[in-house]
C-alpha positions as CSV (number, residue, x, y, z in Angstrom):
1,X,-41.2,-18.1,38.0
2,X,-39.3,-14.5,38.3
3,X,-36.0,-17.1,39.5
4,X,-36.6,-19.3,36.2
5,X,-37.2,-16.4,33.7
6,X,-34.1,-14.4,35.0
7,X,-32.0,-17.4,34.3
8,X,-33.6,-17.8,30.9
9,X,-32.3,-14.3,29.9
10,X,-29.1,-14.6,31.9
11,X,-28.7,-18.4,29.3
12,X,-29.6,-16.6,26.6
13,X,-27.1,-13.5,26.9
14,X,-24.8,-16.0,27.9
15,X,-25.3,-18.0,24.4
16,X,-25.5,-14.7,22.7
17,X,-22.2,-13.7,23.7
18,X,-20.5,-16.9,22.8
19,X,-21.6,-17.0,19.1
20,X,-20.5,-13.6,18.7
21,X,-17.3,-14.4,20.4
22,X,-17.4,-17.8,18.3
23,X,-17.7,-15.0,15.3
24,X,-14.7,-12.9,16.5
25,X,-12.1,-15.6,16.9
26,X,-13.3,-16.8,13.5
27,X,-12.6,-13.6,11.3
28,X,-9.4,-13.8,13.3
29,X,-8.1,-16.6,12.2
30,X,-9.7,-15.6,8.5
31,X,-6.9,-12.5,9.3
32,X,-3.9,-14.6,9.9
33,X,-4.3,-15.9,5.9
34,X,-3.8,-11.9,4.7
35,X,-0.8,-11.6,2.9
36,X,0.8,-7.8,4.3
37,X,3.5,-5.4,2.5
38,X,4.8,-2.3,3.9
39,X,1.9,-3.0,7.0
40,X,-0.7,-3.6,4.6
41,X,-3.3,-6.2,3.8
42,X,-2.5,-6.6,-0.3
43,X,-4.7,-10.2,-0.3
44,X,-7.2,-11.7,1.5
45,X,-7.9,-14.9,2.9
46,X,-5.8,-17.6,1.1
47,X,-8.0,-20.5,2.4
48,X,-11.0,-19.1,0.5
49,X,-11.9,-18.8,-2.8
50,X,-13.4,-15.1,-2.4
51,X,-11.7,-12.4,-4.6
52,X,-12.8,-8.9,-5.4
53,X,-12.5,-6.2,-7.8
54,X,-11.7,-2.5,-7.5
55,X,-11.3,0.3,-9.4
56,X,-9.4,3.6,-8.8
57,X,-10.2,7.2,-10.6
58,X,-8.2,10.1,-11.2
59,X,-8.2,11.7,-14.3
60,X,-10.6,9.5,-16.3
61,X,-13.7,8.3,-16.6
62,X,-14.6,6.9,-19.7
63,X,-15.0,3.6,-18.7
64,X,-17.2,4.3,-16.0
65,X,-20.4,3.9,-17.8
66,X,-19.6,0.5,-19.2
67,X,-18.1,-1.0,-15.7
68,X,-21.2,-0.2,-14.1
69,X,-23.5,-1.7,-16.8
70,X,-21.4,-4.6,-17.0
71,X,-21.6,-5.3,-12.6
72,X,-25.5,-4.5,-13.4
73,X,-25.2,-7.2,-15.2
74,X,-23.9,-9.6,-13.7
75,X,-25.0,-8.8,-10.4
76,X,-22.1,-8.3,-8.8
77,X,-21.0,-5.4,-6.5
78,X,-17.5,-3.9,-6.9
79,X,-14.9,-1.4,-4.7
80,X,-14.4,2.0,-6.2
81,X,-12.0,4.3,-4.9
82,X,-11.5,7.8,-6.4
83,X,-10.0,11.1,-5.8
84,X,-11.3,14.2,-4.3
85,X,-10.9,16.0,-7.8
86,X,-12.8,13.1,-9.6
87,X,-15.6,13.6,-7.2
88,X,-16.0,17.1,-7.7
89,X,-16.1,16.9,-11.3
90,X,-19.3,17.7,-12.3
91,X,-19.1,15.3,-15.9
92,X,-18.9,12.3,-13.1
93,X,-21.6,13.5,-10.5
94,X,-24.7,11.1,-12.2
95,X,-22.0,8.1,-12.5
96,X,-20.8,8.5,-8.8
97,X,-24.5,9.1,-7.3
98,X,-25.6,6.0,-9.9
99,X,-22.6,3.5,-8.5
100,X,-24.0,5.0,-4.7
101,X,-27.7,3.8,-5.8
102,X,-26.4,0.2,-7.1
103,X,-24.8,-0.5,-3.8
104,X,-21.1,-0.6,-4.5
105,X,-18.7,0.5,-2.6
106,X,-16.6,3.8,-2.7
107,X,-14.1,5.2,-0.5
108,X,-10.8,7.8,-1.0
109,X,-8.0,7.5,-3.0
110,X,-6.3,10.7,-2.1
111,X,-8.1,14.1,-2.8
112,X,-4.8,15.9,-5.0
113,X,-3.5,12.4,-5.7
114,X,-0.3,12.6,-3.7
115,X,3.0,10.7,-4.3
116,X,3.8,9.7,-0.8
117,X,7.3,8.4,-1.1
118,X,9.8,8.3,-3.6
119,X,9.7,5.4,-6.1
120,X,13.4,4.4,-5.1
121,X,13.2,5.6,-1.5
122,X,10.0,4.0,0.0
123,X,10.7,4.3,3.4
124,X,11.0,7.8,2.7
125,X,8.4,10.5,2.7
126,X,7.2,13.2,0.3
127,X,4.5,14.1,2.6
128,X,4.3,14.7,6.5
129,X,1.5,13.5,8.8
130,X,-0.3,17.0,8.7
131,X,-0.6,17.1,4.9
132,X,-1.3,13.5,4.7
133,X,-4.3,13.8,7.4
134,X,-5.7,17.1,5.6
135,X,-5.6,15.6,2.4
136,X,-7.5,12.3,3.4
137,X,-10.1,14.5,5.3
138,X,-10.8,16.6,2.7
139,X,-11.2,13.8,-0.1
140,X,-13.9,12.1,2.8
141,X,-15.6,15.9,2.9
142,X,-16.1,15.6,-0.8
143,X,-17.9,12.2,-0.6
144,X,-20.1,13.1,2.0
145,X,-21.8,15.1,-0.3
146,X,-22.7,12.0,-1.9
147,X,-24.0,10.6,1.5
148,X,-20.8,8.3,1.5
149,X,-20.2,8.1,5.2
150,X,-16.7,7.6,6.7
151,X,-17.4,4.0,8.7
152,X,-15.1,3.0,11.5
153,X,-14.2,0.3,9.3
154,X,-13.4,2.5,6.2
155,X,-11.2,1.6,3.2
156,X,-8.3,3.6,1.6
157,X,-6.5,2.8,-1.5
158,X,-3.9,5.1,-1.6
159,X,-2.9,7.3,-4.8
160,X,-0.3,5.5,-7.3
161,X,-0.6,2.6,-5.0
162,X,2.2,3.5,-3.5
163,X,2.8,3.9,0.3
164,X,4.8,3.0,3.5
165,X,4.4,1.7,7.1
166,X,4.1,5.2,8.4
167,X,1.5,6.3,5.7
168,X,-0.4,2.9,6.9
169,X,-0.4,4.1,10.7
170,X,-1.5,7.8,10.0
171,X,-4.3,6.0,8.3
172,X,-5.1,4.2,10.8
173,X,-4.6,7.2,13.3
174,X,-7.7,8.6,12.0
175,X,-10.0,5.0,12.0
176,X,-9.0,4.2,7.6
177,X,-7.8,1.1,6.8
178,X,-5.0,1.5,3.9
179,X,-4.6,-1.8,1.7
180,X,-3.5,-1.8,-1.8
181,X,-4.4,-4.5,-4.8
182,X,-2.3,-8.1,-5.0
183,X,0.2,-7.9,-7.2
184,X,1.0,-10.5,-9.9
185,X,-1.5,-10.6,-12.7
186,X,-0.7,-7.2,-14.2
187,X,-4.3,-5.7,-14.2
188,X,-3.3,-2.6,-12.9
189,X,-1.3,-1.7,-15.5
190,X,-4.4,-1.7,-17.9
191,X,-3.5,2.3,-17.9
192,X,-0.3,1.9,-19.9
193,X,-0.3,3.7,-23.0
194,X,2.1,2.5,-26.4
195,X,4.3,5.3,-25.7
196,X,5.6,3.6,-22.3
197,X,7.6,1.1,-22.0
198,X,5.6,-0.9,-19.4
199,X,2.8,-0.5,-22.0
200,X,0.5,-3.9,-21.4
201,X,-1.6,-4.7,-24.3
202,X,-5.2,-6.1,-22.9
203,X,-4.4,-9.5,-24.4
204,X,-1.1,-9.9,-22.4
205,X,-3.2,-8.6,-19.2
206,X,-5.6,-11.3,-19.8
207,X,-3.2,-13.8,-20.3
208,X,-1.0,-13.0,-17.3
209,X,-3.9,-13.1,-15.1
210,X,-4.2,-17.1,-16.1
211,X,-0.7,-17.9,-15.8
212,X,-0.1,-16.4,-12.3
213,X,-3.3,-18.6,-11.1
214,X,-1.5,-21.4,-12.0
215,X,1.6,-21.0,-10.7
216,X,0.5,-19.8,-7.3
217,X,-0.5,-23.0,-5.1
218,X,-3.7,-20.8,-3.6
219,X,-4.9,-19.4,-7.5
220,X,-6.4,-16.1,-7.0
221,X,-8.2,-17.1,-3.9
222,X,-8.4,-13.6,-1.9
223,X,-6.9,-11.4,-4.7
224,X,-7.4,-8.0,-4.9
225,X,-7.9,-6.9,-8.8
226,X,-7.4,-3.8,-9.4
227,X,-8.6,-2.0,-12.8
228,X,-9.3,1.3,-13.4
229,X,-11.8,3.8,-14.4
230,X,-10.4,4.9,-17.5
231,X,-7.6,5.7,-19.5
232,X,-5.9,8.1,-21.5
233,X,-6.9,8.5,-25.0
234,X,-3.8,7.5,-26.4
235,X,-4.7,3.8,-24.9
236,X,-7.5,2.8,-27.4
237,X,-7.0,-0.8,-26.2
238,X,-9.3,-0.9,-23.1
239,X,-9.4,-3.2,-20.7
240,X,-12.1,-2.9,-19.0
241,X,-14.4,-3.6,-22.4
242,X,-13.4,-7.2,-20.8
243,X,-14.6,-6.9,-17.8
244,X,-18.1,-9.0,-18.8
245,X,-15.3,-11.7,-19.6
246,X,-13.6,-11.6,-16.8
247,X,-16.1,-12.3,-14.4
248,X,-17.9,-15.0,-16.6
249,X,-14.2,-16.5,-16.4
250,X,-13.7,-16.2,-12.8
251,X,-16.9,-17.5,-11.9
252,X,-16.3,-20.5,-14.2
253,X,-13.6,-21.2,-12.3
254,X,-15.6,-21.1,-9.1
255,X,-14.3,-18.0,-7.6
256,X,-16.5,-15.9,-5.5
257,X,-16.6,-12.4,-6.2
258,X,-17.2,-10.3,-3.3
259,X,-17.3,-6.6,-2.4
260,X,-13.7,-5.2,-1.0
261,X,-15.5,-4.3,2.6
262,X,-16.3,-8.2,2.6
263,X,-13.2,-9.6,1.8
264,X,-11.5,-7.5,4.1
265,X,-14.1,-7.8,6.8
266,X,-11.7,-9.7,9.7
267,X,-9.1,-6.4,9.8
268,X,-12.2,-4.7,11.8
269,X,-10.8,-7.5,14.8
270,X,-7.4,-7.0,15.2
C-alpha cells in the first residue's frame, strides 16, 4: 500500500508539472505574436481577438470620474498608468483609491514625467540609468501608499510614450516591464488641443480607429488603446465622453476587452 500511494503522488506531481509546463510553452508561443519597437511589446497576440484599454495621467484628471463610471458600467476592467505627481495630488486621492477598489489596474508612468530621449535623436538619452532608476522608484513609493504593490511582473508605460532599447533594459534591470500603446488608430492623440497642429477632433479619432481595423489583416486583435485621463481645457471636445461607445462598438465586433496585465500575461515567460 505505502509502494502504490508513493507512486500515486510521484503520477500526480508528475501530471502536475506537465500541465504547467503544457501552460508555459503555451503563453510562449502566445509571445512570439507580440509585435516589438525599440525592445518593446506595443501589441499583443495577433492570433487572438483580445485588446485592451489604458489610460495615462499627468496633469489632468477631469475625465477620471466619467471613465470609471463608464468601465462600472460596462463591466470591464482597464490599465491606468500615472505619474508620481498625479498620485500625490490630493484632488485625485478618492478617484485613485476608488479605481484600486474596482479592480483595475495601475502602475507608473514616470514620477516627474521625464523626456527620455530626444524626439529626433531616439537612440539618444536625456537621462542616465541612475536618474531613470530613482525616478521609477520613487513614482512605485508613491503608489504604495495606495497598497499598489510592485509585482515581479509589473507594467510601465513610460512618460510621452517615448523611449529606447536601453530605457527598456533599465526597466527591466529592476523586474518592470516597459511597453507602450499600438500605434495606428490615433487615440492617443485625444489630448490635442485646436491650437496644435496635430490637433485630432474626437470624430476623426473615432473614425481612424475603424479605418485602420480594416486595413490591417489582424483588425485590432491585441491592440493596445491608449486614451487618457484628461485634457487641457482648451480641448472642450473630449474623447473619452465616448468611451461608453467605444466599447459597445468593439464588443459588437466581437472583440474581447481584457485588463493590460492579461494581454500581456506571456512576457512573464521569456
Amino acid at each position: 500500500m505505502a509502494i502504490e500511494n508513493t507512486l500515486y503522488c510521484t503520477m500526480k506531481r508528475t501530471l502536475a508539472l506537465l500541465l504547467l509546463a503544457c501552460a508555459v510553452l503555451a503563453d510562449a508561443r502566445e509571445a512570439k505574436y507580440f509585435t516589438r519597437d525599440h525592445g518593446a511589446v506595443i501589441r499583443g497576440d495577433t492570433t487572438r481577438c483580445d485588446l485592451a484599454l489604458i489610460f495615462t495621467g499627468g496633469d489632468f484628471a477631469d475625465g477620471g470620474d466619467h471613465i470609471r463610471r463608464t468601465l462600472a458600467e460596462k463591466n470591464l476592467q482597464a490599465g491606468f498608468f500615472f505619474t508620481g505627481d498625479f498620485y500625490r495630488d490630493p484632488a485625485t486621492a478618492g478617484l485613485i483609491k476608488a479605481l484600486v477598489d474596482d479592480g483595475h489596474y495601475l502602475g507608473p508612468h514616470s514620477d516627474k514625467h521625464l523626456l527620455y530621449a530626444p524626439w529626433h535623436n531616439r537612440d539618444s538619452s536625456l537621462v542616465d540609468e541612475t536618474l531613470f532608476k530613482k525616478d521609477l522608484l520613487d513614482n512605485y513609493r508613491i503608489m504604495e501608499t495606495f497598497g499598489i504593490e510592485r509585482l515581479p511582473d509589473a507594467l510601465f508605460i513610460p512618460p510621452y510614450e517615448w523611449y529606447n532599447a536601453r530605457h527598456v533594459q533599465w526597466a527591466a534591470d529592476l523586474g518592470v516591464t516597459l511597453f507602450n500603446f499600438t500605434p495606428g488608430t490615433g487615440t492617443h492623440a485625444d489630448y490635442t488641443t485646436p491650437d496644435m497642429k496635430n490637433y485630432a477632433p474626437s470624430e476623426v479619432i473615432w473614425n481612424k480607429i475603424w479605418d485602420y481595423e480594416s486595413r490591417d489583416a489582424h483588425g485590432l486583435n491585441g491592440f493596445i488603446l491608449l486614451m487618457h485621463m484628461g485634457t487641457d481645457p482648451r480641448r472642450t471636445d473630449k474623447f473619452y465622453l465616448r468611451l461608453g461607445d467605444l466599447i459597445d462598438a468593439l464588443r459588437a465586433r466581437n472583440y474581447t476587452l481584457v485588463r493590460i496585465d492579461s494581454l500581456l500575461a506571456p512576457l512573464a515567460y521569456p
